[in-house]
N, C-alpha and C positions, 0 to 999 in steps of 0.2 A: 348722722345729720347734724345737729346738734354741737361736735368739734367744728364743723364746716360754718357752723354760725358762727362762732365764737371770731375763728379766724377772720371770717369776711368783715367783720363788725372791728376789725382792727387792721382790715386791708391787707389783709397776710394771704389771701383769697382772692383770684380773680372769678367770675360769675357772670353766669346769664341771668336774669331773671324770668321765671319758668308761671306764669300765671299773672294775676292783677293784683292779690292778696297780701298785707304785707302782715308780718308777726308783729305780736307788741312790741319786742326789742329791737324794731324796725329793720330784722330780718325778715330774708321772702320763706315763703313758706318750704318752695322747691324751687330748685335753681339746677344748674348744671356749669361743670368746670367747665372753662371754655378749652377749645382743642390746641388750641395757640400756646396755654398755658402745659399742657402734657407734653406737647411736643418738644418744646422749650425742654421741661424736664429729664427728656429720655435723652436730646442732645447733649444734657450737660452732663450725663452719667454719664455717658463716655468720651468727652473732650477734658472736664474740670478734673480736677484733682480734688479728695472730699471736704477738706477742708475748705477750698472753693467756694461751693456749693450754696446756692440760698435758700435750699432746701434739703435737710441732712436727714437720715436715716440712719442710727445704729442699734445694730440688732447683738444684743448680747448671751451668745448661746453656753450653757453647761457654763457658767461662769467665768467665762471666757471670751476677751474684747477681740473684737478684727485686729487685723495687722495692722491695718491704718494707722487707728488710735492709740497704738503701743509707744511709739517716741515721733509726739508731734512736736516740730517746731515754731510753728506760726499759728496762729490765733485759728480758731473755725470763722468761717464768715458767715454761714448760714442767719436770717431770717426765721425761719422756720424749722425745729430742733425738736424730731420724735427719736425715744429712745424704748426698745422693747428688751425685757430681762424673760426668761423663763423662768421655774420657781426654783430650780438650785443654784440662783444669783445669790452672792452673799452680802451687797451692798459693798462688794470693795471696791473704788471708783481707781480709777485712774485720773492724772489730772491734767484740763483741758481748760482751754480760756477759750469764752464763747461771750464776745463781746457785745456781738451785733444781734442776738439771737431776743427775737421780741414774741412770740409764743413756742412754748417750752412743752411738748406731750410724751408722758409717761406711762409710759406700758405693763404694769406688773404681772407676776402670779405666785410669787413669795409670800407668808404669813406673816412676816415681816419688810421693813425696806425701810431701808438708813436713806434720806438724797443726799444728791451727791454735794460737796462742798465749793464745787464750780461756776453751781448756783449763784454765788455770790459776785460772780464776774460781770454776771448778765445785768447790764444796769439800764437796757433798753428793755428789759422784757416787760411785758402788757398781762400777756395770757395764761396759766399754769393750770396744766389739765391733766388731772392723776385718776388712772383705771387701773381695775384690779379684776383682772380677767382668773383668777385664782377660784377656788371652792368656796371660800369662807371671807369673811371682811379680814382685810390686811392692815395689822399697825404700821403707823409711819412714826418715824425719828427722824431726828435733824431739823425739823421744819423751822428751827430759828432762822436757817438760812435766808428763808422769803423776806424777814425786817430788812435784809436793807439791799431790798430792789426800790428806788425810788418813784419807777411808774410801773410797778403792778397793780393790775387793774380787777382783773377777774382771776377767780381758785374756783375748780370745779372738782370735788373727791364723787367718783362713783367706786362701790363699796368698800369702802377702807372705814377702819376702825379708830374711831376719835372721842374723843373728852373735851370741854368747854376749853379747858389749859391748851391743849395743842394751837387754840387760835390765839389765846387771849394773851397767852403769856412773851411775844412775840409781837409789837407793833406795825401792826401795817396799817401806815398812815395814807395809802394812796389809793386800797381796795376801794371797791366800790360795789362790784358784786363778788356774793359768795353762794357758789351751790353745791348741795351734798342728795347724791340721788344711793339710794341703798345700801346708806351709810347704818353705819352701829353706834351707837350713843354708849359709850362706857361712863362708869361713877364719878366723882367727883370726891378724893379727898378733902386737896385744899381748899379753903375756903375764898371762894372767889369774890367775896365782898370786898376783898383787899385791894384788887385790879380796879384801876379806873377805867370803864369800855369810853367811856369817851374821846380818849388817850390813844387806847390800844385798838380802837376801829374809830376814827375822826374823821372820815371819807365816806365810809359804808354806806351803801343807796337801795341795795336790794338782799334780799337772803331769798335764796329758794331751796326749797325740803321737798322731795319727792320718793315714793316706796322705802323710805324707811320704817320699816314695819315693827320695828321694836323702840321707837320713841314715843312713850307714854307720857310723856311730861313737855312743854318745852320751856327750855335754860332762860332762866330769871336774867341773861345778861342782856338776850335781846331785846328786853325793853329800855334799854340807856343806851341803844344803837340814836345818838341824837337826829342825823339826818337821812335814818331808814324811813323812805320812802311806798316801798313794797316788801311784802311779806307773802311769801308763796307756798303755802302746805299741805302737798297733796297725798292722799293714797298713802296714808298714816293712820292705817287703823285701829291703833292702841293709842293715840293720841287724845287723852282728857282730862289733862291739868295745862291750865294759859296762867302763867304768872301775874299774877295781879297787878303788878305795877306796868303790865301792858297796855292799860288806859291810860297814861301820862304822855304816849307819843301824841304828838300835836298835827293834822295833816291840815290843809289847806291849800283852796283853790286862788292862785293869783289874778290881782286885779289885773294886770296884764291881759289878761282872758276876751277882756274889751276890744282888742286888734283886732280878734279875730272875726273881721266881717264875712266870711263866708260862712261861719258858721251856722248850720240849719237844727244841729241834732246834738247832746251830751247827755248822755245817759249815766244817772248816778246811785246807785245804790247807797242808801244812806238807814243801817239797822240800829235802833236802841241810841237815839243819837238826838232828843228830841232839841237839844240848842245849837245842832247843825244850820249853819243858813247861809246859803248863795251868794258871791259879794253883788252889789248893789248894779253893777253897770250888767250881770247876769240876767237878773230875776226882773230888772226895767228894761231889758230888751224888747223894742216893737215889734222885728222880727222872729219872735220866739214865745214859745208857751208852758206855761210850767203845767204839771199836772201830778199834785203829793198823794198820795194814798195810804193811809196805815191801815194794815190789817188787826187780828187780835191778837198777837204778840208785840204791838206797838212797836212794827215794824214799818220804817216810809221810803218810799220808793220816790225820787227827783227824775222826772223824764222832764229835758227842754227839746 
Protein backbone atom coordinates (compact mmCIF):
# COMPACT_ATOMS: atom_id res chain seq x y z
CA UNK A 1 0.00 0.00 0.00
CA UNK A 2 2.34 2.21 0.93
CA UNK A 3 4.59 1.80 -2.84
CA UNK A 4 0.91 2.99 -4.09
CA UNK A 5 1.32 6.07 -1.95
CA UNK A 6 4.52 6.93 -2.83
CA UNK A 7 3.67 6.69 -6.65
CA UNK A 8 0.38 8.62 -6.55
CA UNK A 9 2.05 11.36 -4.58
CA UNK A 10 4.18 11.82 -7.70
CA UNK A 11 1.38 11.09 -10.11
CA UNK A 12 2.98 7.81 -11.28
CA UNK A 13 -0.68 6.55 -10.13
CA UNK A 14 -3.84 7.01 -11.26
CA UNK A 15 -6.79 6.47 -8.17
CA UNK A 16 -10.14 6.57 -6.83
CA UNK A 17 -10.41 7.90 -3.65
CA UNK A 18 -11.90 5.11 -1.38
CA UNK A 19 -13.39 7.01 1.79
CA UNK A 20 -13.31 10.82 3.24
CA UNK A 21 -10.05 10.40 5.26
CA UNK A 22 -6.92 11.76 4.07
CA UNK A 23 -3.13 10.52 5.44
CA UNK A 24 -0.80 13.10 6.73
CA UNK A 25 1.19 12.94 3.43
CA UNK A 26 -1.98 13.89 1.98
CA UNK A 27 -2.43 10.52 0.83
CA UNK A 28 -6.04 8.73 0.97
CA UNK A 29 -5.89 6.14 3.22
CA UNK A 30 -7.51 3.42 0.69
CA UNK A 31 -8.06 4.12 -2.69
CA UNK A 32 -8.45 1.65 -5.65
CA UNK A 33 -6.64 1.61 -9.21
CA UNK A 34 -8.86 2.75 -11.52
CA UNK A 35 -9.95 0.05 -14.16
CA UNK A 36 -9.26 2.41 -17.11
CA UNK A 37 -5.77 2.43 -15.88
CA UNK A 38 -5.36 -1.89 -16.00
CA UNK A 39 -6.84 -2.15 -18.88
CA UNK A 40 -4.63 0.47 -20.63
CA UNK A 41 -1.96 -1.78 -19.10
CA UNK A 42 -2.83 -5.40 -20.31
CA UNK A 43 -3.27 -3.61 -23.92
CA UNK A 44 0.03 -2.30 -23.99
CA UNK A 45 1.56 -5.70 -23.00
CA UNK A 46 0.53 -6.84 -26.12
CA UNK A 47 0.65 -4.06 -28.80
CA UNK A 48 3.97 -2.14 -27.27
CA UNK A 49 7.24 -3.33 -27.55
CA UNK A 50 8.94 -3.32 -23.93
CA UNK A 51 10.95 -0.67 -24.22
CA UNK A 52 7.73 1.23 -25.11
CA UNK A 53 6.09 0.71 -22.23
CA UNK A 54 5.37 3.37 -19.43
CA UNK A 55 5.14 0.87 -17.21
CA UNK A 56 8.09 -1.74 -17.35
CA UNK A 57 8.52 -4.87 -15.51
CA UNK A 58 11.75 -6.92 -15.50
CA UNK A 59 12.06 -9.91 -13.79
CA UNK A 60 15.47 -11.27 -13.44
CA UNK A 61 15.46 -15.12 -12.81
CA UNK A 62 18.71 -17.47 -11.74
CA UNK A 63 20.78 -14.48 -12.79
CA UNK A 64 19.62 -14.25 -15.95
CA UNK A 65 17.95 -11.14 -17.98
CA UNK A 66 14.98 -11.79 -20.63
CA UNK A 67 15.74 -11.71 -24.07
CA UNK A 68 14.43 -8.27 -24.47
CA UNK A 69 16.90 -6.54 -22.42
CA UNK A 70 20.01 -8.60 -23.90
CA UNK A 71 20.81 -5.88 -27.11
CA UNK A 72 18.69 -3.05 -26.63
CA UNK A 73 18.87 -0.31 -28.96
CA UNK A 74 16.76 2.59 -28.08
CA UNK A 75 16.29 4.05 -24.76
CA UNK A 76 13.27 2.28 -22.31
CA UNK A 77 10.55 4.83 -22.20
CA UNK A 78 8.79 3.70 -19.31
CA UNK A 79 7.64 6.12 -16.29
CA UNK A 80 7.43 3.54 -14.08
CA UNK A 81 10.49 0.98 -13.70
CA UNK A 82 10.13 -2.32 -11.26
CA UNK A 83 12.93 -4.66 -11.39
CA UNK A 84 12.74 -8.15 -9.44
CA UNK A 85 16.20 -10.27 -8.91
CA UNK A 86 15.98 -13.64 -6.92
CA UNK A 87 18.69 -14.34 -4.48
CA UNK A 88 21.32 -15.89 -7.06
CA UNK A 89 21.48 -12.43 -8.90
CA UNK A 90 25.03 -11.38 -8.80
CA UNK A 91 24.50 -7.75 -9.38
CA UNK A 92 25.85 -8.05 -12.88
CA UNK A 93 23.71 -5.45 -14.79
CA UNK A 94 23.43 -5.14 -18.31
CA UNK A 95 23.38 -1.73 -19.65
CA UNK A 96 20.27 0.26 -20.40
CA UNK A 97 19.28 3.98 -20.79
CA UNK A 98 16.19 4.64 -18.83
CA UNK A 99 15.78 8.32 -19.49
CA UNK A 100 12.19 8.97 -18.67
CA UNK A 101 11.88 6.65 -15.85
CA UNK A 102 10.68 8.85 -12.60
CA UNK A 103 9.94 6.15 -9.92
CA UNK A 104 12.44 3.29 -9.97
CA UNK A 105 11.22 -0.25 -7.66
CA UNK A 106 13.63 -2.63 -6.63
CA UNK A 107 12.94 -6.05 -5.71
CA UNK A 108 15.75 -7.95 -3.97
CA UNK A 109 16.43 -11.35 -2.04
CA UNK A 110 20.32 -11.30 -2.43
CA UNK A 111 22.60 -10.58 0.94
CA UNK A 112 24.20 -8.45 -1.15
CA UNK A 113 23.20 -5.99 -4.19
CA UNK A 114 25.57 -3.72 -6.16
CA UNK A 115 22.69 -1.05 -8.22
CA UNK A 116 22.97 -0.85 -11.26
CA UNK A 117 25.05 1.86 -12.92
CA UNK A 118 22.07 3.06 -15.30
CA UNK A 119 20.83 4.70 -12.41
CA UNK A 120 22.66 7.40 -13.52
CA UNK A 121 20.72 7.85 -16.78
CA UNK A 122 17.47 8.50 -14.83
CA UNK A 123 17.57 12.26 -14.42
CA UNK A 124 13.77 12.46 -14.23
CA UNK A 125 13.44 10.04 -11.43
CA UNK A 126 11.46 11.36 -8.04
CA UNK A 127 10.96 8.06 -6.21
CA UNK A 128 13.57 4.96 -5.29
CA UNK A 129 12.03 2.22 -3.45
CA UNK A 130 14.52 -0.70 -2.39
CA UNK A 131 12.93 -4.19 -0.75
CA UNK A 132 14.55 -7.01 0.40
CA UNK A 133 12.14 -9.83 0.29
CA UNK A 134 15.56 -12.08 1.35
CA UNK A 135 15.87 -13.72 5.18
CA UNK A 136 18.32 -11.39 6.57
CA UNK A 137 18.83 -7.46 5.86
CA UNK A 138 20.70 -6.97 2.65
CA UNK A 139 23.96 -4.64 2.02
CA UNK A 140 23.70 -2.44 -0.84
CA UNK A 141 26.82 -0.90 -2.88
CA UNK A 142 26.95 1.56 -5.54
CA UNK A 143 24.65 3.93 -3.98
CA UNK A 144 26.82 6.80 -5.16
CA UNK A 145 24.85 6.41 -8.13
CA UNK A 146 21.59 8.24 -6.50
CA UNK A 147 24.09 11.97 -6.17
CA UNK A 148 23.42 12.71 -9.36
CA UNK A 149 19.71 12.40 -10.00
CA UNK A 150 18.75 15.97 -9.79
CA UNK A 151 15.04 15.53 -8.66
CA UNK A 152 15.13 12.66 -6.44
CA UNK A 153 12.78 13.09 -4.04
CA UNK A 154 11.98 10.22 -1.90
CA UNK A 155 14.49 6.56 -0.86
CA UNK A 156 12.54 4.14 0.97
CA UNK A 157 15.07 0.81 2.15
CA UNK A 158 12.88 -1.77 3.74
CA UNK A 159 15.23 -4.34 5.39
CA UNK A 160 18.43 -3.70 3.92
CA UNK A 161 21.67 -3.16 5.77
CA UNK A 162 23.15 0.46 6.22
CA UNK A 163 25.59 2.75 8.08
CA UNK A 164 25.35 6.61 8.40
CA UNK A 165 28.20 6.63 5.24
CA UNK A 166 26.01 4.81 2.87
CA UNK A 167 23.74 8.13 2.95
CA UNK A 168 26.03 10.81 3.88
CA UNK A 169 28.87 10.14 1.86
CA UNK A 170 27.07 10.68 -1.41
CA UNK A 171 25.03 14.15 -1.81
CA UNK A 172 21.63 14.36 -2.44
CA UNK A 173 20.76 17.60 -2.67
CA UNK A 174 17.17 17.24 -3.84
CA UNK A 175 15.90 14.41 -0.98
CA UNK A 176 13.57 15.40 0.85
CA UNK A 177 12.23 12.35 2.33
CA UNK A 178 14.02 9.50 3.65
CA UNK A 179 12.43 6.17 5.01
CA UNK A 180 14.08 2.96 6.45
CA UNK A 181 11.36 0.46 7.83
CA UNK A 182 13.34 -2.98 9.20
CA UNK A 183 16.44 -1.60 8.41
CA UNK A 184 19.80 -2.70 10.34
CA UNK A 185 22.05 0.10 11.61
CA UNK A 186 25.62 -1.25 11.20
CA UNK A 187 28.92 0.64 12.98
CA UNK A 188 30.39 3.50 12.07
CA UNK A 189 34.33 3.56 11.47
CA UNK A 190 34.85 6.68 10.02
CA UNK A 191 34.44 9.54 11.60
CA UNK A 192 31.51 11.29 10.40
CA UNK A 193 32.33 14.67 12.05
CA UNK A 194 34.12 15.27 8.81
CA UNK A 195 30.91 15.27 6.65
CA UNK A 196 28.98 18.49 6.48
CA UNK A 197 25.09 17.01 6.67
CA UNK A 198 24.05 20.27 5.64
CA UNK A 199 25.91 19.73 2.39
CA UNK A 200 25.19 16.17 2.07
CA UNK A 201 21.19 16.41 2.77
CA UNK A 202 20.23 20.39 2.12
CA UNK A 203 16.65 19.43 1.05
CA UNK A 204 15.89 16.75 3.61
CA UNK A 205 12.18 17.48 5.10
CA UNK A 206 11.20 14.33 6.71
CA UNK A 207 13.13 10.85 7.97
CA UNK A 208 10.98 8.20 8.95
CA UNK A 209 12.18 4.90 11.20
CA UNK A 210 10.03 2.13 11.57
CA UNK A 211 10.57 -1.70 13.25
CA UNK A 212 14.02 -1.28 13.20
CA UNK A 213 14.47 -3.28 16.22
CA UNK A 214 18.21 -3.21 16.56
CA UNK A 215 18.67 0.69 16.58
CA UNK A 216 19.69 1.51 20.02
CA UNK A 217 20.99 4.80 19.46
CA UNK A 218 19.99 7.27 16.81
CA UNK A 219 22.97 8.88 14.50
CA UNK A 220 24.21 12.18 15.93
CA UNK A 221 23.92 13.50 12.03
CA UNK A 222 20.29 13.78 12.29
CA UNK A 223 20.34 16.53 14.16
CA UNK A 224 22.26 19.04 11.49
CA UNK A 225 19.42 17.80 9.16
CA UNK A 226 18.91 21.91 8.99
CA UNK A 227 15.31 21.82 7.43
CA UNK A 228 14.05 18.54 9.04
CA UNK A 229 10.78 19.27 9.56
CA UNK A 230 9.47 15.75 10.95
CA UNK A 231 10.93 13.06 12.57
CA UNK A 232 9.21 9.75 12.62
CA UNK A 233 10.38 6.70 15.10
CA UNK A 234 8.26 4.05 15.57
CA UNK A 235 8.28 0.37 16.99
CA UNK A 236 12.07 0.69 18.02
CA UNK A 237 12.26 -1.00 20.92
CA UNK A 238 15.98 -0.90 21.82
CA UNK A 239 15.89 2.78 20.99
CA UNK A 240 17.47 4.89 24.14
CA UNK A 241 20.15 7.28 23.41
CA UNK A 242 18.74 10.78 21.30
CA UNK A 243 21.91 12.64 20.52
CA UNK A 244 22.07 15.70 22.27
CA UNK A 245 22.51 18.06 19.85
CA UNK A 246 18.76 17.08 18.88
CA UNK A 247 17.56 20.11 20.66
CA UNK A 248 19.14 22.73 18.37
CA UNK A 249 16.52 21.84 15.43
CA UNK A 250 14.39 25.12 15.52
CA UNK A 251 10.41 24.31 14.51
CA UNK A 252 8.01 26.91 14.14
CA UNK A 253 4.51 27.87 13.40
CA UNK A 254 4.25 30.54 10.47
CA UNK A 255 2.65 33.70 10.76
CA UNK A 256 1.04 33.00 7.51
CA UNK A 257 -1.27 30.78 9.79
CA UNK A 258 -3.45 34.18 10.03
CA UNK A 259 -5.15 33.15 6.26
CA UNK A 260 -6.47 30.57 7.47
CA UNK A 261 -10.04 31.86 8.21
CA UNK A 262 -11.81 28.63 8.47
CA UNK A 263 -9.93 27.59 10.85
CA UNK A 264 -11.86 26.20 14.05
CA UNK A 265 -9.37 23.54 15.65
CA UNK A 266 -5.09 23.00 15.91
CA UNK A 267 -4.10 20.81 18.13
CA UNK A 268 -0.47 21.00 19.48
CA UNK A 269 1.39 19.07 21.61
CA UNK A 270 4.02 21.01 22.93
CA UNK A 271 6.53 18.66 25.86
CA UNK A 272 9.36 20.22 28.02
CA UNK A 273 9.16 23.36 26.02
CA UNK A 274 8.31 25.99 28.49
CA UNK A 275 9.51 29.26 25.91
CA UNK A 276 7.14 27.67 23.26
CA UNK A 277 4.55 30.39 22.22
CA UNK A 278 1.88 30.70 19.49
CA UNK A 279 2.63 33.61 17.11
CA UNK A 280 0.49 36.45 17.93
CA UNK A 281 -2.33 36.69 15.21
CA UNK A 282 -2.91 32.61 16.72
CA UNK A 283 -3.34 32.99 20.29
CA UNK A 284 -5.49 36.74 19.63
CA UNK A 285 -7.90 34.98 17.56
CA UNK A 286 -11.73 35.85 18.50
CA UNK A 287 -12.63 32.89 16.82
CA UNK A 288 -10.59 30.50 18.95
CA UNK A 289 -9.76 29.35 22.42
CA UNK A 290 -6.58 28.42 23.69
CA UNK A 291 -6.68 25.93 26.58
CA UNK A 292 -2.57 25.08 28.30
CA UNK A 293 -2.36 22.46 30.75
CA UNK A 294 0.77 21.09 32.41
CA UNK A 295 0.85 18.19 34.09
CA UNK A 296 3.59 16.81 36.66
CA UNK A 297 6.22 16.11 34.28
CA UNK A 298 5.95 19.88 33.08
CA UNK A 299 4.43 18.63 30.23
CA UNK A 300 1.71 21.42 28.15
CA UNK A 301 -0.59 20.45 26.01
CA UNK A 302 -1.86 23.92 23.17
CA UNK A 303 -5.52 22.81 22.08
CA UNK A 304 -7.12 25.98 19.93
Amino acid sequence: MWIMWMLVSEKLLNVIPFGIHEHEDSFYNDFLVTRHSILRDLAQSKSEEHHERERLNLEIREDAFPDWCLDLKQPISARLLSISADWMFSSTWVEMECPNVEALVLNLSSSSYALPNFITTMKKLKVVIIINDGHYPAKLTNLSCLSSLPNLKRIRFEKISINSLDILLSPLCSLEKLSMFRCRFREVSYNIEDIAIPEALPSLQEIDIDHCYDLDELPAWVSEVVLLKKLSITNCGKLSVLPKALGNLSYELPESIERLGNLRLLDILIRMCPGCELPDPVSSSESSEVDCDEDQNEESESVI
